[in-house]
C-alpha positions as CSV (number, residue, x, y, z in Angstrom):
1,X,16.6,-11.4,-1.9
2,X,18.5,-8.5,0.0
3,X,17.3,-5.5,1.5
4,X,17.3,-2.3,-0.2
5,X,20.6,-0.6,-1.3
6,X,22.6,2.0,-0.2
7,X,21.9,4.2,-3.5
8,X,17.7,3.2,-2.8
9,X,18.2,5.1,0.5
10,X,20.2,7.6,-0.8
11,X,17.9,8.6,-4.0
12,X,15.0,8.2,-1.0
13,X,16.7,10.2,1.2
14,X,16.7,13.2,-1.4
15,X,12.6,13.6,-0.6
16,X,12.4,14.8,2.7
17,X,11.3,18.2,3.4
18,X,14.6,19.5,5.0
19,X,16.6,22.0,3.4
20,X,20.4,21.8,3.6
21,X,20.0,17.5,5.0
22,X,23.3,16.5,4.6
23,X,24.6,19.2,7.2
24,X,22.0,17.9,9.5
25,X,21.8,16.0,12.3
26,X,21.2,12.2,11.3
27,X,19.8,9.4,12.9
28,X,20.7,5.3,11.7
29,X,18.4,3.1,10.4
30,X,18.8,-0.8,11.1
31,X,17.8,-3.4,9.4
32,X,15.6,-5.5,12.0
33,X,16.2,-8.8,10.8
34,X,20.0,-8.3,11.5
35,X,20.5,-5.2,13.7
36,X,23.2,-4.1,11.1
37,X,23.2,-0.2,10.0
38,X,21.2,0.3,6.5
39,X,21.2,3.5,6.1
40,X,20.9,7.4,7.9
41,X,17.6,9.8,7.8
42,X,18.0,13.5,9.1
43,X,16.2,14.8,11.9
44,X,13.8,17.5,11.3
45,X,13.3,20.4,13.7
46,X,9.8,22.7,14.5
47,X,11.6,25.1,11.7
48,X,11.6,22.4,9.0
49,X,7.7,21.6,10.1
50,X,6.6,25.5,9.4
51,X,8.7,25.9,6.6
52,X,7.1,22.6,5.3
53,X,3.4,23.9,6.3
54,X,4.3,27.2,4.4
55,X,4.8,25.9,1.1
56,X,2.0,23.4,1.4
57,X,-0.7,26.0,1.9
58,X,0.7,27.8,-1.2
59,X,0.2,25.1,-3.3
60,X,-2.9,23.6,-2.1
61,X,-4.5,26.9,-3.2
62,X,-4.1,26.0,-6.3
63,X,-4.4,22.2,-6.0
64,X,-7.9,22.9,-4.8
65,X,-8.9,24.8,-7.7
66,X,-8.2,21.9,-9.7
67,X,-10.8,19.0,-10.7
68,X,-11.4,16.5,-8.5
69,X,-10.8,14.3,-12.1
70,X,-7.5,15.7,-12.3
71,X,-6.5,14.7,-8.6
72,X,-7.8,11.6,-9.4
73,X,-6.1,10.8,-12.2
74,X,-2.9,11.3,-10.4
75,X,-4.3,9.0,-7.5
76,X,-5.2,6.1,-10.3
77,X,-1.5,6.9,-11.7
78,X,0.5,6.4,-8.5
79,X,-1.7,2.9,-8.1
80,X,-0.3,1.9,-11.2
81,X,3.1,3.0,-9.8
82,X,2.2,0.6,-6.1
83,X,1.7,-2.4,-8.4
84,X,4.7,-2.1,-10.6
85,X,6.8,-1.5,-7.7
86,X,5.7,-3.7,-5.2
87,X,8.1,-5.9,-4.8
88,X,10.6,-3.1,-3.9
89,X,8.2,-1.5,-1.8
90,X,7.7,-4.8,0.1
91,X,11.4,-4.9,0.3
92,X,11.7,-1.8,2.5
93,X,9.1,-2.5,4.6
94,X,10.5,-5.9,5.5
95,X,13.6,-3.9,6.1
96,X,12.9,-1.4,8.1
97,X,10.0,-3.3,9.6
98,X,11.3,-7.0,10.2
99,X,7.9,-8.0,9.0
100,X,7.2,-11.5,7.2
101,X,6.2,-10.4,3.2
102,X,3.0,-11.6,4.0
103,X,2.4,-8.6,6.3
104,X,4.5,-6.7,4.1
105,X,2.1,-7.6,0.7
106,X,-0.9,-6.7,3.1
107,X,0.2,-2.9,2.8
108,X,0.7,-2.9,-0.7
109,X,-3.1,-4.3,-0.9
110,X,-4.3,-1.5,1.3
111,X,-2.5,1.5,-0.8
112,X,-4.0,-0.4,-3.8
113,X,-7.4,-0.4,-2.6
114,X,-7.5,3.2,-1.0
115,X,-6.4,4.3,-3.8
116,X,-8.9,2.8,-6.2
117,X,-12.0,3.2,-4.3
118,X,-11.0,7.0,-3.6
119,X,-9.7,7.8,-6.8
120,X,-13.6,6.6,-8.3
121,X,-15.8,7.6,-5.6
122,X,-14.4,11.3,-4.9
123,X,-16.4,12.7,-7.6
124,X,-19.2,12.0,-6.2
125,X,-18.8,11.9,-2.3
126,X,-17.4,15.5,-3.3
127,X,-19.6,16.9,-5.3
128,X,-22.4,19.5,-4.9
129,X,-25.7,17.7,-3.1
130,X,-29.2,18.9,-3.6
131,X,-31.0,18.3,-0.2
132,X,-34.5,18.9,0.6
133,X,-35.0,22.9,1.5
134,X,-37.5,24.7,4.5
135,X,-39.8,24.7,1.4
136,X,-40.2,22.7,-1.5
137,X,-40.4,24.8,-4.6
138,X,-39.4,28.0,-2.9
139,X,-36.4,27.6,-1.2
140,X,-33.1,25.4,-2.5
141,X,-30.6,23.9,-0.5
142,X,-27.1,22.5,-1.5
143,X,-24.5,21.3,0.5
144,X,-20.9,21.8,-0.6
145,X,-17.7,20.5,0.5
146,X,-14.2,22.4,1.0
147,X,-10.8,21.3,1.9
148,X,-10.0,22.2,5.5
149,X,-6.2,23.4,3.8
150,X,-3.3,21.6,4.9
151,X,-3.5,18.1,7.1
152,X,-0.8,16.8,9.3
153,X,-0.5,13.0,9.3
154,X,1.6,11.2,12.5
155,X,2.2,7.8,11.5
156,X,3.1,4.2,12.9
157,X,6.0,1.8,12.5
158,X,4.0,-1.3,12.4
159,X,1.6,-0.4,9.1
160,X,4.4,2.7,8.1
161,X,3.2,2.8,4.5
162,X,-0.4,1.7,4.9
163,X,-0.9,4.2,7.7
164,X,0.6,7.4,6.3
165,X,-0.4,6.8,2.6
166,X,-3.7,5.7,2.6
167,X,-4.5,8.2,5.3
168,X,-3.1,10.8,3.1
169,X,-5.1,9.5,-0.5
170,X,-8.2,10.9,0.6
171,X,-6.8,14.1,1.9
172,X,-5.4,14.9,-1.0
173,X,-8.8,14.3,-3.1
174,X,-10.5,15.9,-1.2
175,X,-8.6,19.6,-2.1
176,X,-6.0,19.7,0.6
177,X,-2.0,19.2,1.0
178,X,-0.6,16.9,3.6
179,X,2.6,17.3,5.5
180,X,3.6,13.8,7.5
181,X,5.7,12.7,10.3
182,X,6.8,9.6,9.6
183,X,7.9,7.1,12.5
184,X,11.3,7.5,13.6
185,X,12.0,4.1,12.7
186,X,10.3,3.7,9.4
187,X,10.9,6.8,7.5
188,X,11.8,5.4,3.7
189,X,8.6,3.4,3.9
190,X,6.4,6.8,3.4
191,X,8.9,7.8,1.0
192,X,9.1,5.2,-1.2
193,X,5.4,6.2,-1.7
194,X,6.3,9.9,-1.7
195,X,8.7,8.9,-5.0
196,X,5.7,7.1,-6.7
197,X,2.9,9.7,-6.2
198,X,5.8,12.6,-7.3
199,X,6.2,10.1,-10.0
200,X,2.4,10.0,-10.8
201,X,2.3,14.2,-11.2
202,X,1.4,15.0,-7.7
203,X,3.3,18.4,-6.8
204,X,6.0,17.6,-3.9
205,X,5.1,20.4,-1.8
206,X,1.8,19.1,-1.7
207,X,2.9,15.9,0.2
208,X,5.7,16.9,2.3
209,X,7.7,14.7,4.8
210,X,9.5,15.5,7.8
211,X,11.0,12.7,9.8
212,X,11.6,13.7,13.7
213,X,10.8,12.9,16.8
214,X,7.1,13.5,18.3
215,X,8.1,15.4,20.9
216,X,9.7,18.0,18.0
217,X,7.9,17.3,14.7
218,X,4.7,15.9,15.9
219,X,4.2,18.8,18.4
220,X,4.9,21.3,15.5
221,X,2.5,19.9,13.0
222,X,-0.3,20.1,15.5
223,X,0.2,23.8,16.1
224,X,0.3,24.2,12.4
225,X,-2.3,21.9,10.7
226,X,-6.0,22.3,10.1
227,X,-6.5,18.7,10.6
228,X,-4.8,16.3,12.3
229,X,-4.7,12.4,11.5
230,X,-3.2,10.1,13.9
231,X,-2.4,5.9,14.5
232,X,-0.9,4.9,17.3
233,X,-1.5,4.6,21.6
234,X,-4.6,5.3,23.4
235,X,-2.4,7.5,25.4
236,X,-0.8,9.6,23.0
237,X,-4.1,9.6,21.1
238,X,-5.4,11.5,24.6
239,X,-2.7,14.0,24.2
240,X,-3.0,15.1,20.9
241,X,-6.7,15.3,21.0
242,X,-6.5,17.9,24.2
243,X,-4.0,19.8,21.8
244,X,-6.0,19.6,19.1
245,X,-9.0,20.6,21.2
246,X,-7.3,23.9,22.4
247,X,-6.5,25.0,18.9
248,X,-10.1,24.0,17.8
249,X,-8.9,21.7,15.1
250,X,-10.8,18.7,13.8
251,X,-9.0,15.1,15.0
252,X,-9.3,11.5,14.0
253,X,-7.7,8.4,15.4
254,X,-6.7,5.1,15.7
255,X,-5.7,3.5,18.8
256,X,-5.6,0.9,21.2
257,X,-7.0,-2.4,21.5
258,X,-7.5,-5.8,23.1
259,X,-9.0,-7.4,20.4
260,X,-11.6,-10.6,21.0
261,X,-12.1,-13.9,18.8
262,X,-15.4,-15.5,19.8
263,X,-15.5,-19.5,19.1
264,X,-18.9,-21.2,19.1
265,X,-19.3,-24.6,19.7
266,X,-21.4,-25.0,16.1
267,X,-17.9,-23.0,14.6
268,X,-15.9,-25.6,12.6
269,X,-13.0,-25.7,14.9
270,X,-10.4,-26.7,11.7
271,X,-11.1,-23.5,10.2
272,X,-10.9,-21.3,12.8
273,X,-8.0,-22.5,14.5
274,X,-5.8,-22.1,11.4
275,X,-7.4,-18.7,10.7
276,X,-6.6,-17.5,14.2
277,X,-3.0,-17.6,13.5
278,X,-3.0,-15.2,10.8
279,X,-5.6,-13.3,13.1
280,X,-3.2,-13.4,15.9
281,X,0.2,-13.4,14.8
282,X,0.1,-11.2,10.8
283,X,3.5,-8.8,12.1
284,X,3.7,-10.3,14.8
285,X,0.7,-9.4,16.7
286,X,2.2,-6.1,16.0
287,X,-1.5,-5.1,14.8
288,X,-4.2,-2.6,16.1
289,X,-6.5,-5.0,15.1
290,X,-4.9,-8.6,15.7
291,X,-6.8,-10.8,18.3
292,X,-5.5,-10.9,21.8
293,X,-8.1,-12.6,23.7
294,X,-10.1,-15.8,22.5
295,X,-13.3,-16.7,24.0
296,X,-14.3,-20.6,24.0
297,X,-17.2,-22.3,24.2
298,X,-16.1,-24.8,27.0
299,X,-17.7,-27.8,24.9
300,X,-15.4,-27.1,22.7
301,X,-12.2,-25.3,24.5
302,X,-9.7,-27.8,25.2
303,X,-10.6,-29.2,21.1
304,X,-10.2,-25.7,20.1
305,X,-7.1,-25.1,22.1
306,X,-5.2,-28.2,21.2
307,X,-5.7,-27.8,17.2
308,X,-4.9,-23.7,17.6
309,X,-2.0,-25.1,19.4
310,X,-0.9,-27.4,17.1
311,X,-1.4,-24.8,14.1
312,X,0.9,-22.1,16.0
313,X,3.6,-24.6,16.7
314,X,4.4,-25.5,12.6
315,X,4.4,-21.7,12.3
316,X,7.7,-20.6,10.1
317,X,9.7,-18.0,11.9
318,X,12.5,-16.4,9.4
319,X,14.5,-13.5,8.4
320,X,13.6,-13.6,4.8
321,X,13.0,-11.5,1.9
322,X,10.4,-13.7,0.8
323,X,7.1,-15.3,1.5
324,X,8.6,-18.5,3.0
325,X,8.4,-17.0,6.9
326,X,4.9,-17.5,8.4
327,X,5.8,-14.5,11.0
328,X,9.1,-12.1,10.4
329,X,10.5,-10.1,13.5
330,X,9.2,-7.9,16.0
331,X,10.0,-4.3,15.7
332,X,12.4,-3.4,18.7
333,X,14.0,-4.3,22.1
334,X,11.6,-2.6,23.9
335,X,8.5,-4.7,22.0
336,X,11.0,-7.5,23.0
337,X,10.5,-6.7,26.9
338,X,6.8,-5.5,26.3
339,X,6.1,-9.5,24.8
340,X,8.7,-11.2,27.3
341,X,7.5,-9.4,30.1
342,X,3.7,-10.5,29.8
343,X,4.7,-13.9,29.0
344,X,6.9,-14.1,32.1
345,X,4.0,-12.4,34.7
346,X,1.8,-14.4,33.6
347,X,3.6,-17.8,34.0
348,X,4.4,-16.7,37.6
349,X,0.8,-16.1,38.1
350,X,-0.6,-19.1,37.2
351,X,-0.5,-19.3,33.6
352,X,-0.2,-22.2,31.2
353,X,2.2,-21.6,28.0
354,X,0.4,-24.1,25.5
355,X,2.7,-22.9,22.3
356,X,5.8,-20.1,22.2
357,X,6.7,-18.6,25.3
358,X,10.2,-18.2,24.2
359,X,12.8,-15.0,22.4
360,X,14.5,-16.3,19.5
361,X,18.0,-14.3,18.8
362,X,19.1,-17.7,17.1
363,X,17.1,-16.3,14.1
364,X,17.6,-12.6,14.6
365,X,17.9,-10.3,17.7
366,X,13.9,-9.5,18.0
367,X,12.2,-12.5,17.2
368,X,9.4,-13.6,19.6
369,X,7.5,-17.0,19.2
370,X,4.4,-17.1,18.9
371,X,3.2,-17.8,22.0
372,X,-0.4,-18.9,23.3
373,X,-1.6,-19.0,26.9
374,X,-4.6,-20.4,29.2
375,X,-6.0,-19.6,32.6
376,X,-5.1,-15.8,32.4
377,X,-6.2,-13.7,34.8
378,X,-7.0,-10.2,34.9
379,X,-4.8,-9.5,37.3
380,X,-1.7,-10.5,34.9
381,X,-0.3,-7.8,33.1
382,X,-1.7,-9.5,29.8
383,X,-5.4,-10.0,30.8
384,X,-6.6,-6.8,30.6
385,X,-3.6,-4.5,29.0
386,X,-2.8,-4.5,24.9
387,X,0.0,-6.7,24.5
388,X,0.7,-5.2,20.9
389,X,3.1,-8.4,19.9
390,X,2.7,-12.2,19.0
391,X,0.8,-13.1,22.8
392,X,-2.5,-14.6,22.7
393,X,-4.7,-16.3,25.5
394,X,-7.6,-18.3,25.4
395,X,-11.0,-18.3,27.5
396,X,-13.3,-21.2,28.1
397,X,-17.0,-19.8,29.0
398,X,-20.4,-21.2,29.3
399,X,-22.6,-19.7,27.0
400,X,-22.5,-17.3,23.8
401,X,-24.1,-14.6,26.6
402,X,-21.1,-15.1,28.4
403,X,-18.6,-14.7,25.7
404,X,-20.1,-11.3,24.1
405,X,-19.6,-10.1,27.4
406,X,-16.4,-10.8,28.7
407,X,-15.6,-9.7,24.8
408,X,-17.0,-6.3,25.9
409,X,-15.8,-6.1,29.3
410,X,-12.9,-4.1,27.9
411,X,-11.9,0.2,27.8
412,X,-11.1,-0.7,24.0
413,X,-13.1,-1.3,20.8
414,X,-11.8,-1.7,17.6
415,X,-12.1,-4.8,16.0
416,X,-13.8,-8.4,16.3
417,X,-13.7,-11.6,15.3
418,X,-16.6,-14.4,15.2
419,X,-17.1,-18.0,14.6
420,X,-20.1,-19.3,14.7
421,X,-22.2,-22.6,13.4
422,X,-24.2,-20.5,10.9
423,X,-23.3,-17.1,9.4
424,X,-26.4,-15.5,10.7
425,X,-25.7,-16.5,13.9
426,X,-22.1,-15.3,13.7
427,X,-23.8,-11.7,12.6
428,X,-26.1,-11.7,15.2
429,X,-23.4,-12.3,17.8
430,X,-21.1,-9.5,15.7
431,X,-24.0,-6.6,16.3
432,X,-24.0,-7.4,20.3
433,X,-20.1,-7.0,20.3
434,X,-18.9,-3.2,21.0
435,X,-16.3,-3.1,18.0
436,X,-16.2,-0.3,15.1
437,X,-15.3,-3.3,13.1
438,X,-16.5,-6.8,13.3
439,X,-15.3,-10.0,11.0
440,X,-17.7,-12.5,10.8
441,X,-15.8,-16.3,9.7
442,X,-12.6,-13.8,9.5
443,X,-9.7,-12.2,11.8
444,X,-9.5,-8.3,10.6
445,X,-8.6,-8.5,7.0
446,X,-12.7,-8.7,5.7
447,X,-14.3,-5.2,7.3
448,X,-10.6,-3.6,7.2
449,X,-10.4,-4.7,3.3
450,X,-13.7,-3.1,2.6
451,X,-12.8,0.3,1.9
452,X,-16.2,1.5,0.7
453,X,-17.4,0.7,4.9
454,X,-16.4,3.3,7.4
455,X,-13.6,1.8,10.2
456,X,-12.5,3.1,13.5
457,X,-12.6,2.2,17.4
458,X,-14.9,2.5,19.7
459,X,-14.6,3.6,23.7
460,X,-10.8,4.2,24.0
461,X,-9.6,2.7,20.8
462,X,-10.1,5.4,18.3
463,X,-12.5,8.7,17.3
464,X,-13.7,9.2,14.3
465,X,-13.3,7.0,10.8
466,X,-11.1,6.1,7.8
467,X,-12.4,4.5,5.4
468,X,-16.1,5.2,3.5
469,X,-17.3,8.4,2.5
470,X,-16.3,9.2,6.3
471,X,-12.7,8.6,5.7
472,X,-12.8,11.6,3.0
473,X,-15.3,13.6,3.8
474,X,-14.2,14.6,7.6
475,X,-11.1,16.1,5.7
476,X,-13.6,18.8,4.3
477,X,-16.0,21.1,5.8
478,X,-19.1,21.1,4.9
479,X,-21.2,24.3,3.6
480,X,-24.8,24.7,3.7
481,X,-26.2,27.1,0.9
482,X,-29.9,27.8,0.8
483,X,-31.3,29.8,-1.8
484,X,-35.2,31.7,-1.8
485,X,-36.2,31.1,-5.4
486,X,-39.6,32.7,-4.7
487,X,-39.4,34.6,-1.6
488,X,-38.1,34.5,1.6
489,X,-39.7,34.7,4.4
490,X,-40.3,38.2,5.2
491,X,-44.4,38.6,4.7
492,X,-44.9,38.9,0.9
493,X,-46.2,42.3,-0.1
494,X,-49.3,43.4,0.7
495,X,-49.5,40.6,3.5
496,X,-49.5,42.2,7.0
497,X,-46.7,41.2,9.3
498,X,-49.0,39.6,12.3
499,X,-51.1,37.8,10.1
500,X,-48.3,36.4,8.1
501,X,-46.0,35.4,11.4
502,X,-49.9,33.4,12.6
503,X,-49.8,31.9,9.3
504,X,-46.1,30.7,9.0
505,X,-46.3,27.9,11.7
506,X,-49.2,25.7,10.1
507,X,-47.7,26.4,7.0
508,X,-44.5,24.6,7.6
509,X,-46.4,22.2,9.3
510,X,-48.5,21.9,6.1
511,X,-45.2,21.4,3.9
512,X,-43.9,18.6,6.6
513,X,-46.8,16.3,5.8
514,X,-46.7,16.6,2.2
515,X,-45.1,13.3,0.4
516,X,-41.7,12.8,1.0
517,X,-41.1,15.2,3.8
């Protein structure tokens, strides 16, 4: 199966929100597998970003007025659309990408089940809520929720589709337009989606997108948005946030992490040692959420470390448009000397290489192997720094106590994985571990799969949450109305002001003990 066509990237290339493209500026996009030229996108400038921002607040005014049944109706529409098109969606994120389709099908599943559980639950996580008043029977309180207006959305490259669409789902319920910046090197996955939801009746100024660099387009959307959704480095994360901060915008985010596996030695050692690879290695390791670091019971360390060994050494590594390849490509050179150059610091430090440890460029120009070390060190560049590629090392330690806290022992917190003799013990271990999400007889793909559960990073790996009624809801702001059915609380007629004002204190304090209060 090839990669997408010339007249695919062409029709695609049609979407972006930049008048006059073809007398613009252009930048190539490669295939990753091969390094060979696919296609060109345009590169958009602060002017294309306002102009885009102007036309999404005119019509989000009127999207907003619109039911939230109609919204998602479109929403259920455009899944419809990701399932009948998946196949050449999957295509041009392998493309653009070098992903395995594995990785590449894991997107499609996320879009499918965003779009679902939003599309069902916005009614109600929207809706008007009756919530207890000052005083029962007297005074009424509702709390409503408005769209902030227009939300900016800076994307990845590893998750391009994934993390610009199903950030964007809820937006849009929720009463707002969305204008995105797309990573430089994986533009036509967000607008492959783009085609779909125009396809499914959703109004194209109402999801605009503007390819560009950060420094240009990403600036510019943050001076423009009301909101301001963003995957990607801790470091950038920092950035945006103080600009955010000075424009007194709302922020969420996704960032960094160095994620840990914790191996019991009750876990059935099979199990986990072929589910680690997926854990480690899904895009490479090119994963906020993949597993870095793997703590060992020492029982059971060298047993664990020999069968995870053997497991990552009959790993399939292929340029393929199929699901044949175990683990596809990584993204670019400089992932290539990020992986290489961790590998290499640590094996002059004392590091054993127990599987991998090698580039590729007999299969295509960025291929890593998988690659598993022991007796890292934190003073390696690996032991304590996100690797963000297909590196791995394992821990022996002493006890469980000993485990959860070298798992902590970290700046980061996003995501956990635990194996454990028992499930309860595994979920007793997962509430000691300082992880927004936490997979229990899993790598990442259980908590990050459950869309109705809030997910995010603790400490330096992320603020605030996708996912849940969180993942919708913080794209609104919320309105308190209280209402005095009876009277307010001015001292009723006839009633003098001191003795009312002595009176109002046990009063309230009267309500407060009543049932239900």
């Amino acid at each position: 199966m090839p990669a997408p066509s010339a007249a695919d990237f062409a029709r695609l290339r049609k979407l972006v929100a930049i008048a006059d493209i073809d007398a613009r500026p252009s930048k190539p996009i490669e295939e990753v597998f091969t390094g060979r030229e696919l296609t060109t996108i345009p590169v958009g400038t602060a002017d294309d970003v306002t102009a885009a921002f102007a036309k999404a607040r005119a019509a989000q005014r009127e999207w907003a007025a619109r039911p939230v049944t109609e919204r998602s109706a479109i929403i259920e529409r455009f899944r419809d659309l990701v399932i009948t098109n998946r196949d050449f969606l999957m295509d041009v994120a392998q493309a653009e990408t070098g992903k395995a389709r594995s990785a590449a099908q894991e997107e499609i599943v996320d879009m499918i089940l965003n779009a679902r559980y939003y599309a069902r639950e916005a009614v109600k996580l929207l809706g008007t809520k009756r919530v207890q008043g000052l005083l029962p029977g007297i005074v009424k309180t509702v709390v409503n929720h408005h769209p902030k207006g227009v939300i900016g959305v800076i994307s990845p490259w590893n998750y391009p589709m994934a993390l610009s669409i199903s950030d964007s789902i809820p937006a849009l319920l929720a009463g707002n337009a969305v204008v995105v910046k797309p990573d430089s090197q994986t533009p036509y996955c967000t607008l492959a989606n783009a085609e779909l939801l125009y396809q499914a009746g959703l109004p194209r100024e109402l999801f605009a997108v503007v390819p560009g660099p950060g420094s240009v387009v990403g600036t510019a959307i943050v001076q423009n948005c009301d909101y301001l959704m963003f995957t990607g480095s801790t470091s950038t994360g920092r950035s945006l946030a103080e600009q955010c901060g000075s424009r007194l915008i709302g922020f969420s985010a996704e960032l960094g992490g160095k994620n840990p596996m914790i191996v019991t030695a009750g876990a059935n050692l099979d199990v986990a040692a072929k589910a680690a690879t997926r854990a480690c290695f899904s895009n490479a390791g090119q994963l906020c959420i993949s597993i870095e670091r793997i703590y060992v019971e020492r029982a059971v360390a060298d047993e664990f470390a020999a069968k995870f060994a053997k497991q990552v050494k009959a790993m399939k590594l292929a340029a393929t448009y199929d699901f044949n390849a175990d683990m596809g490509s990584l993204i670019s050179e400089d992932q290539i000397k990020t992986v290489s150059g961790h590998v290499d610091d640590a094996k002059a430090k004392g590091a054993k290489v127990i599987a991998g440890g090698n580039a590729r460029p007999d299969i295509g120009p960025l291929f890593y192997e998988p690659t598993v070390l022991t007796d890292v060190t934190d003073e390696m560049e690996c032991g304590r720094n996100e690797t963000f590629g297909p590196l791995v090392s394992i821990y022996p330690v002493d006890s469980v106590d000993e485990a959860i806290a070298k798992a902590n022992d970290t700046e980061y917190g996003l995501n956990a994985s635990v194996w454990a003799g028992t499930k309860a013990e595994g979920e007793a271990i997962a509430a000691r571990l300082q992880a927004g999400t936490v997979n229990v007889d899993e790598g990442y793909a259980l908590a990050f799969g459950s869309t109705a559960a809030p997910m995010g990073g603790m400490k330096a790996s992320g603020v605030g949450r996708r996912h849940g009624a969180d993942g919708i809801l913080k794209y609104t702001e919320s309105q308190t109305v209280s209402t005095a059915r009876v009277l307010n609380l001015d001292p009723p007629l006839g009633i003098p002001s001191a003795w009312w004002q002595k009176a109002l204190t046990p009063m309230i304090q009267a309500v407060q003990k009543l049932p239900g209060r």
